[in-house]
NUMARMI-416642 format. One record per atom (N, C-alpha, C): residue number from 1; residue in one letter; x, y, z. Coordinates in pm, 1 decimal. Layout:
N
ATOM  nr rest     east    north       up
ATOM NUM    A        X        Y        Z
...
END
This chain:
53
ATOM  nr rest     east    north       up
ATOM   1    X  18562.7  -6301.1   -569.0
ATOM   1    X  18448.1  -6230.3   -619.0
ATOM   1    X  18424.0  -6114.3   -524.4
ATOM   2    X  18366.1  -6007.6   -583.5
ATOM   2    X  18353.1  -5898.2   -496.9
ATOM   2    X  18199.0  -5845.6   -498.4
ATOM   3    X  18155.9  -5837.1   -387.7
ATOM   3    X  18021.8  -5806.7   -363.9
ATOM   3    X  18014.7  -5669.6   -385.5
ATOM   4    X  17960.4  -5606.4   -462.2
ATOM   4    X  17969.6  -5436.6   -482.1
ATOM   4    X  17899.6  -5365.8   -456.4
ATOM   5    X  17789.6  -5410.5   -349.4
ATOM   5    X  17696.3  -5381.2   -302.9
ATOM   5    X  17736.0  -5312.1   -141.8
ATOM   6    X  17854.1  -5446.3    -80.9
ATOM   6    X  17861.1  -5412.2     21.9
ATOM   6    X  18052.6  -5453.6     23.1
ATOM   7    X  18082.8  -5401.7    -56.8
ATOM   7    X  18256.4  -5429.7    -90.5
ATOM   7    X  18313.7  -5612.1    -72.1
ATOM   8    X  18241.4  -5687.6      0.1
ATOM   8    X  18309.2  -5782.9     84.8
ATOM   8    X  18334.1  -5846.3    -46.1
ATOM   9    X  18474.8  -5934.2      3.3
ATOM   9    X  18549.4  -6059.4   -115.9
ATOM   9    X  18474.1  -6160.1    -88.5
ATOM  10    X  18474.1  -6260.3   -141.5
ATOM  10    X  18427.3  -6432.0   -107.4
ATOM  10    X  18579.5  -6445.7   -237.2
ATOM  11    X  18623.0  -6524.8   -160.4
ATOM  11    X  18758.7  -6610.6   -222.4
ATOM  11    X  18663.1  -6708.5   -250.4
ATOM  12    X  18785.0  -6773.7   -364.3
ATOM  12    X  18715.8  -6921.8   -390.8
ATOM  12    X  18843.1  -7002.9   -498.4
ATOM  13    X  18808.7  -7098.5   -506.0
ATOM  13    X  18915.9  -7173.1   -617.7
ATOM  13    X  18842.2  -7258.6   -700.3
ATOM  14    X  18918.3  -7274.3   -793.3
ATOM  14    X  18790.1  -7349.1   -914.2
ATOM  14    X  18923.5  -7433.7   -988.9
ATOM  15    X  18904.2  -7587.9   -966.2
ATOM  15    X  19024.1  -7587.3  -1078.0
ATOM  15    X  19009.6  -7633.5  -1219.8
ATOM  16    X  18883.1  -7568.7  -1334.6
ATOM  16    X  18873.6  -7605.2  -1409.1
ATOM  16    X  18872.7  -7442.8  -1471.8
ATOM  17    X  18908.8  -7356.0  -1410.7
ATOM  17    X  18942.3  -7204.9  -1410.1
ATOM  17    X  19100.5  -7212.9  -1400.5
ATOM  18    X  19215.1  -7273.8  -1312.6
ATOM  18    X  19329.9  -7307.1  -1305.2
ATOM  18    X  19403.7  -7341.3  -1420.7
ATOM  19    X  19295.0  -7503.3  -1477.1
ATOM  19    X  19381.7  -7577.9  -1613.8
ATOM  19    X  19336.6  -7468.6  -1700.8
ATOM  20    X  19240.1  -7427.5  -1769.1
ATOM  20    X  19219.6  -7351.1  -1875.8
ATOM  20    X  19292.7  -7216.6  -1835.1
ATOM  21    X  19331.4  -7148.4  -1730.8
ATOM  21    X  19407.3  -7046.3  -1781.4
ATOM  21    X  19571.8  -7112.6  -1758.7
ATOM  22    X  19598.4  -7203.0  -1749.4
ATOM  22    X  19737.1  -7276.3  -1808.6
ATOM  22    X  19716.6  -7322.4  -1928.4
ATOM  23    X  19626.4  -7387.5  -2010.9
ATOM  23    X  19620.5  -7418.9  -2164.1
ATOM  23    X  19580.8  -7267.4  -2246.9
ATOM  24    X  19515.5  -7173.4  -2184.5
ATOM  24    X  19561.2  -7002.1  -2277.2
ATOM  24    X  19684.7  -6982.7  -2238.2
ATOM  25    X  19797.0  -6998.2  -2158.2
ATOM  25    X  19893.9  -6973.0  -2207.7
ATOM  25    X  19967.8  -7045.7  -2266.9
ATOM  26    X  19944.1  -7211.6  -2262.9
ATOM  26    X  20054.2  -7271.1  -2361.9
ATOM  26    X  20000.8  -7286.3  -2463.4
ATOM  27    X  19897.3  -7226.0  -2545.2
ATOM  27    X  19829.8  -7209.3  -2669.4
ATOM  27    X  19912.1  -7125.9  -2717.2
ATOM  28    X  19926.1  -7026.3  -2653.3
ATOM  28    X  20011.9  -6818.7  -2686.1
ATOM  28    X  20155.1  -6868.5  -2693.2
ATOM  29    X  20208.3  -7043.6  -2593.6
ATOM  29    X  20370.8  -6971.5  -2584.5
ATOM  29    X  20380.6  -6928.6  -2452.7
ATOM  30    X  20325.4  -6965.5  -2345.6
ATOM  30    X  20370.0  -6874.1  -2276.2
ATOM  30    X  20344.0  -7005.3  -2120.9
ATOM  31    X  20405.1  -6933.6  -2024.3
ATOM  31    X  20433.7  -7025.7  -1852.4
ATOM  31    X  20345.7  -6890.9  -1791.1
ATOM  32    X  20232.3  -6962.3  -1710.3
ATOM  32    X  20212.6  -6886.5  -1561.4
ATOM  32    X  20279.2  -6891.2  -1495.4
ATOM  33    X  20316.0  -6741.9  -1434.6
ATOM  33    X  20354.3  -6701.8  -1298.5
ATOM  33    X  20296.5  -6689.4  -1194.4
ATOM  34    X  20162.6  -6627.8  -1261.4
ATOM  34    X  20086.4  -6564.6  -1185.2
ATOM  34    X  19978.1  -6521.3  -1232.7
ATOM  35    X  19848.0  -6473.0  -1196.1
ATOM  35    X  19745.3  -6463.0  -1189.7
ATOM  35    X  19675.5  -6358.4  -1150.5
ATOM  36    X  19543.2  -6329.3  -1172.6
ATOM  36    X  19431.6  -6237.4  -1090.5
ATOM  36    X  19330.7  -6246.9  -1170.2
ATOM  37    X  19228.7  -6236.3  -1113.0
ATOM  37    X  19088.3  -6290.4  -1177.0
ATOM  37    X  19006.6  -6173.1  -1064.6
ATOM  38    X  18912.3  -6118.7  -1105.7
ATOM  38    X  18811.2  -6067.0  -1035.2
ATOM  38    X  18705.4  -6084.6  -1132.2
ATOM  39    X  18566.7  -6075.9   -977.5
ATOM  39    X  18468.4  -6136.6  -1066.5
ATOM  39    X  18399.2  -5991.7  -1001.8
ATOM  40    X  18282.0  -5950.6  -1001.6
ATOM  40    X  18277.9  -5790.8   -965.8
ATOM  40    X  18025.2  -5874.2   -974.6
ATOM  41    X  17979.5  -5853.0   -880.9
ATOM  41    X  17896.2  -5918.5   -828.6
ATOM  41    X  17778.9  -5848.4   -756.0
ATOM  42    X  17661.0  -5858.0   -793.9
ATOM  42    X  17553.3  -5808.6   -650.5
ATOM  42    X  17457.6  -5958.5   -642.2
ATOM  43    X  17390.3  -5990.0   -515.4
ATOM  43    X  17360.9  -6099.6   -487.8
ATOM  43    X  17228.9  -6087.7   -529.2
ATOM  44    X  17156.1  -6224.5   -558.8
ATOM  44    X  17023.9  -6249.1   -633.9
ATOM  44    X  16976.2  -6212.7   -539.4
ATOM  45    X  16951.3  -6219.4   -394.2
ATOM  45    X  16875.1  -6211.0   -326.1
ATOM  45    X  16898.0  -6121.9   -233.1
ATOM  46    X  16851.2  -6049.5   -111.7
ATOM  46    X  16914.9  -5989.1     -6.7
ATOM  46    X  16986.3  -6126.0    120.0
ATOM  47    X  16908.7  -6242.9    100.0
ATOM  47    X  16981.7  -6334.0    160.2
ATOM  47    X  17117.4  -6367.5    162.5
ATOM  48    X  17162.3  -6364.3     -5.7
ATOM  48    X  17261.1  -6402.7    -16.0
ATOM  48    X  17396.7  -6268.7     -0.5
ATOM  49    X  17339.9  -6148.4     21.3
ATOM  49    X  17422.8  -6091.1     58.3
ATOM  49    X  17546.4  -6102.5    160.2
ATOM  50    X  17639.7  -6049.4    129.3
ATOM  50    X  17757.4  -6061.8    269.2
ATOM  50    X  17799.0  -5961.8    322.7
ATOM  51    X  17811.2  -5957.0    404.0
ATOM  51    X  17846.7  -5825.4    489.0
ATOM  51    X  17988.7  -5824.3    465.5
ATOM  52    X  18072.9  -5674.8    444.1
ATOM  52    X  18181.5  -5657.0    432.8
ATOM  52    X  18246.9  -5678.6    527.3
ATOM  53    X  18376.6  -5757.2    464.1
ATOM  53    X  18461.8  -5872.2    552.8
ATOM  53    X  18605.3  -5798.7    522.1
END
């Protein structure tokens, strides 16, 4: 996810984001290789802000 406020990433993994983009591709026909996901973000609060990392 990208904070766009103050550029910084927060990585993260989700694996119910993992299986479902492996069942859209064997729905289509198709094998993951590979991946990219961005999530594009400003924080609810000034707390939860992050400083660019």
């Amino acid at each position: 996810m990208i904070d766009v406020t103050s550029g910084a990433v927060i990585e993260f993994s989700c694996v119910e984001i993992e299986a479902l983009q492996k069942k859209i591709a064997a729905d289509y026909g198709y094998q993951v290789i590979g991946h990219r996901l961005e999530l594009l973000g400003v924080p609810l609060t000034p707390e939860d802000r992050q400083e660019d990392q």
